[in-house]
N, C-alpha and C positions, 0 to 999 in steps of 0.2 A: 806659743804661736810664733812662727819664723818673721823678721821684721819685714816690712815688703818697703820696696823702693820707690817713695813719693817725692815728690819734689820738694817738700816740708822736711824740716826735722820733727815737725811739731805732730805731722802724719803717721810719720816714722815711729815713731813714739808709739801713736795709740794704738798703731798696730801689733802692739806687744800685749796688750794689754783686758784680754778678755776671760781670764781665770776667774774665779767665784771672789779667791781670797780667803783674808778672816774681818770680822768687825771686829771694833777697839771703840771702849767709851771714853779712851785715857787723852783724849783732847777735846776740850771744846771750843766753840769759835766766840768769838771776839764779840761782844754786844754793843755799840758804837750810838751813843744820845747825838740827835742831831736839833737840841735843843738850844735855843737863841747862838743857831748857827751864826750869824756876822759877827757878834761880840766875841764868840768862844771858836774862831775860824782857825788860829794855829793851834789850839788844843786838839781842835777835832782831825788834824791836816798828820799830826803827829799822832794823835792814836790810829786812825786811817793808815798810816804807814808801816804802823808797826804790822799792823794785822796782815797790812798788802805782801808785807817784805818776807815775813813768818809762815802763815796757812793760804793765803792767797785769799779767803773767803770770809767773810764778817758779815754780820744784822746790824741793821739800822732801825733803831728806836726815835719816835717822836721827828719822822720824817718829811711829815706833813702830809701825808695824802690820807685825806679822809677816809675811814672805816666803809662810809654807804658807797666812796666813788669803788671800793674796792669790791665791795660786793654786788653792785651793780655790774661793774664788769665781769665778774664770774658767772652773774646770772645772763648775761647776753652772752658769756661764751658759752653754757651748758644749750640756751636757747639754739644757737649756733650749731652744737656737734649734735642734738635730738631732731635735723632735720634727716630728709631722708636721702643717703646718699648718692644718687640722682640729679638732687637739690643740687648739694653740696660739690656735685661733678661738674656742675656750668662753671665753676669759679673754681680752675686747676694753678696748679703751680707753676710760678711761668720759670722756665729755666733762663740758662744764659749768668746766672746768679742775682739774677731780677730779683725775690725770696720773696716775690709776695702769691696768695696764695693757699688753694686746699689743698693736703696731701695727705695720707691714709697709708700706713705701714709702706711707705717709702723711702724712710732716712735707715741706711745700714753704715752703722760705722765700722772702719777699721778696727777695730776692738774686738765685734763680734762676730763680722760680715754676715749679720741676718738682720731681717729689719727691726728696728724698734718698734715696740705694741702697741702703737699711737696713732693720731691723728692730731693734725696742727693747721691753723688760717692763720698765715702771715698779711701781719699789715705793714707795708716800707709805702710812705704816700706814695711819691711820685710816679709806681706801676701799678695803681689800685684802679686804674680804670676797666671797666665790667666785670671787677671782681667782688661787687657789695652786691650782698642783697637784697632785693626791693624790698619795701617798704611792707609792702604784703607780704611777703615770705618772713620777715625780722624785721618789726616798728624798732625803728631809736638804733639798730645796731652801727649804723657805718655812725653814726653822732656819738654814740658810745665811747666805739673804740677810739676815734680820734682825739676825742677827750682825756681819754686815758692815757693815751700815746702822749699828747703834750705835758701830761700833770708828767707821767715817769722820766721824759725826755730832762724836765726841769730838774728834777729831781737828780739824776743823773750827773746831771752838769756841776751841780752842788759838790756834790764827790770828786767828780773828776778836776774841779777847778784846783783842790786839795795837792790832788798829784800832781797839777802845773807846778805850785808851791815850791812842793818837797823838791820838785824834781828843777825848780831854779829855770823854768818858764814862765811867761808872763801870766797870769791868772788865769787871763779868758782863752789860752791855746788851745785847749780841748773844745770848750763852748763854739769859738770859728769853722774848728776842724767839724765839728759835727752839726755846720748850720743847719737848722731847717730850708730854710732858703736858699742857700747854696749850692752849686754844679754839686749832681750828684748824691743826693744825699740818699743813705743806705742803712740808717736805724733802723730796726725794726722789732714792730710788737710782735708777740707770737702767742698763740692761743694755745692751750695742749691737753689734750683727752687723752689719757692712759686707758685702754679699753680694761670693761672690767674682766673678772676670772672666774675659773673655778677651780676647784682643789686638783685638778689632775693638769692646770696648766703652771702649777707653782712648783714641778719638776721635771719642766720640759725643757730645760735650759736655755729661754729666751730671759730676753731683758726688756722691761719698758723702755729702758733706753742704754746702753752701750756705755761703759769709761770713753771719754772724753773731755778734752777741756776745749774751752770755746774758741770762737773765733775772733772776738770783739775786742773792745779795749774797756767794758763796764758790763757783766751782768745785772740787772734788778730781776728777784725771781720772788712772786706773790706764793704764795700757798693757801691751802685751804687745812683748818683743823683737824686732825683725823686722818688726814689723805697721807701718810708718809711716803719713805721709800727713798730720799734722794740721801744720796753717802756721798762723803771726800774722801781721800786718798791726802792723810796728813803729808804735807810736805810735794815739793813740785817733783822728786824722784819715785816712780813709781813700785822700785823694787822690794820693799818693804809690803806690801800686797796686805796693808790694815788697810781696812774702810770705815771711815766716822760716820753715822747716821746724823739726819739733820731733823729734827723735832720741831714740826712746821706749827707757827703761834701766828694768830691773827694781825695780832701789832706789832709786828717786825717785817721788815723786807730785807730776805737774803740778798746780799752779794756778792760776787766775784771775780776777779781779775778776767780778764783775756789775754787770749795770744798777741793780737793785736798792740797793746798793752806793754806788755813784757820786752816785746821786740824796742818797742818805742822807750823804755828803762834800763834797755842795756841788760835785762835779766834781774836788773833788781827787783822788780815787783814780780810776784808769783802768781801763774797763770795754772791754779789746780786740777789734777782729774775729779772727776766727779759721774754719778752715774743714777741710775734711779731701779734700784733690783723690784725683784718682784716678790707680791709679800710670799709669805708662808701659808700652808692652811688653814691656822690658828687666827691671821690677822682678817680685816678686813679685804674683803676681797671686790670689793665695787668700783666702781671708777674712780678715776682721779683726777684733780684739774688743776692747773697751774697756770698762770702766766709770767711772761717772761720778757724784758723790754732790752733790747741787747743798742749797746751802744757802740755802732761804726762808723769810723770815720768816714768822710765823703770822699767820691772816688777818687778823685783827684790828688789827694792829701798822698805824699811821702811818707812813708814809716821806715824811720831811720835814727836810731837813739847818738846822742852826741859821741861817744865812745865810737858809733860805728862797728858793733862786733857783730850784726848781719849786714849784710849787702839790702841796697833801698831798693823798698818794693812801692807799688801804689796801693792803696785800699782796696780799689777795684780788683786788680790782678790777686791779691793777697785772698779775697773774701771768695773769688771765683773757682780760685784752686781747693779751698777748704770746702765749699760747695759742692765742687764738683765730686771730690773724693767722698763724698758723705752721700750721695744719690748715684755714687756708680752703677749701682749693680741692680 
């Protein structure tokens, strides 16, 4: 596919990047114990780094977020996408790079330029106003996800404080950058419905979701048992066109570098492509669900790594341009 001319190199990029490929099971990712995290914090700061600097993408075991808060939240997201889309219409996606929001095979990435097979409710607080459902359409939902938003957001910080470490910033840099309370703030949970199939749409050459790597500076990405599908691209160069499947376990929480991220490292941490193909006709072919709690900094915040080898952007301008390339079409 020809590169198209975005204002990113990081766009630039994905836009090469929508061929099949091959899978490869010859790397696996990194499994990271976040067990009596304070005691064991530069042990885990320096396996964190390795994995960041290497494949970009690592599980976190013994994370702390309870088994039922996690399945409560999947069952308030399936309650969520099983409404009827109608429902689901009063509460659209607000543009501008607001990201909160319903949206229903909207996101086309440069990779594919066709939309992904999905449907996703973005939760970023601060623009969540008349985007919840009452109480009658979905008891407990907008309590839910907020709940769940702060358990990942903490969660998060935990990691990221790692990378302040390594990276010879004060501990809490990332925890400010990404106040809750703070001008700005632009984390956000994201709910995802992979629609399901049938055996004549698993060679129609769409994708549940497009190569890409993110936008953020911290993936956390929940899965469900059974629901596969999401692949790496070992390594941050994509030209080697192997893709690692990622074998979704209930007590683990995938993660992953961002762009965001990367820029802010000077390139040392690795911001991976990644994508979520669609099964085969042999596999399961029902829906999927995942969630997904992306850490960005707030808008205000400078992204600019001490080296300087990009030019400084804002969070804001940085998230709106990735935004926007991703709902052009």
């Amino acid at each position: 596919m020809t590169k198209s001319n975005y204002p990113l190199d990081e766009l630039n990029l994905e836009s090469t990047l929508g061929s099949q490929g091959r899978e490869t099971s010859k790397r696996t990712l990194p499994v990271i114990s976040l067990e009596n995290f304070a005691e064991r914090k530069a042990e885990i700061a320096d396996q964190l780094w390795l994995a960041a600097t290497d494949v970009g993408f690592f599980q976190l075991s013994d994370h702390g977020i309870d088994q039922d808060a996690i399945d409560g939240m999947f069952a308030s997201a399936e309650q969520f996408f099983a409404l009827d889309d109608a429902i689901k219409a009063q509460y659209p996606l607000k543009g501008g790079g607001l990201n909160a929001g319903w949206e229903t095979k909207a996101q086309v990435r440069p990779s594919t330029r066709m939309a992904d097979q999905k449907e996703s409710f973005q939760v970023t607080r601060p623009h969540m106003d008349d985007l919840w459902p009452s109480e009658e359409e979905l008891p407990a939902f907008q309590a839910t996800s907020l709940n769940f938003e702060a358990e990942a957001w903490a969660l998060g910080m935990r990691v990221l404080s790692c990378f302040a470490l390594k990276l010879g910033f004060p501990e809490d840099f990332f925890t400010k950058a990404h106040n809750p309370e703070g001008e700005g703030y632009q984390s956000t949970l994201r709910l995802l419905h992979y629609y399901p199939m049938s055996k004549a749409d698993t060679t129609n050459g769409e994708w549940r979701a497009g190569a890409h790597s993110d936008f953020d500076c911290l993936t956390l990405l929940f899965q469900r048992e059974g629901q596969g599908g999401l692949q790496v691209c070992p390594g941050r160069e994509a030209d080697s066109g192997e893709w690692t499947s990622v074998v979704p376990k209930n007590n683990l929480v995938t993660c992953n570098i961002g762009d965001m991220l990367m820029r802010w490292s000077d390139d040392q941490l690795k911001s991976t492509l990644h994508r979520v193909r669609m099964p085969t006709a042999e596999e399961y072919l029902g829906s999927r669900y995942s969630i997904a709690f992306f850490c960005q900094a707030n808008k205000p915040m400078v992204i600019q790594g001490p080296n300087k080898l990009y030019e400084p952007i804002t969070a804001q301008e940085y998230l709106k341009q990735r935004i926007a390339a991703n709902f052009a079409y």
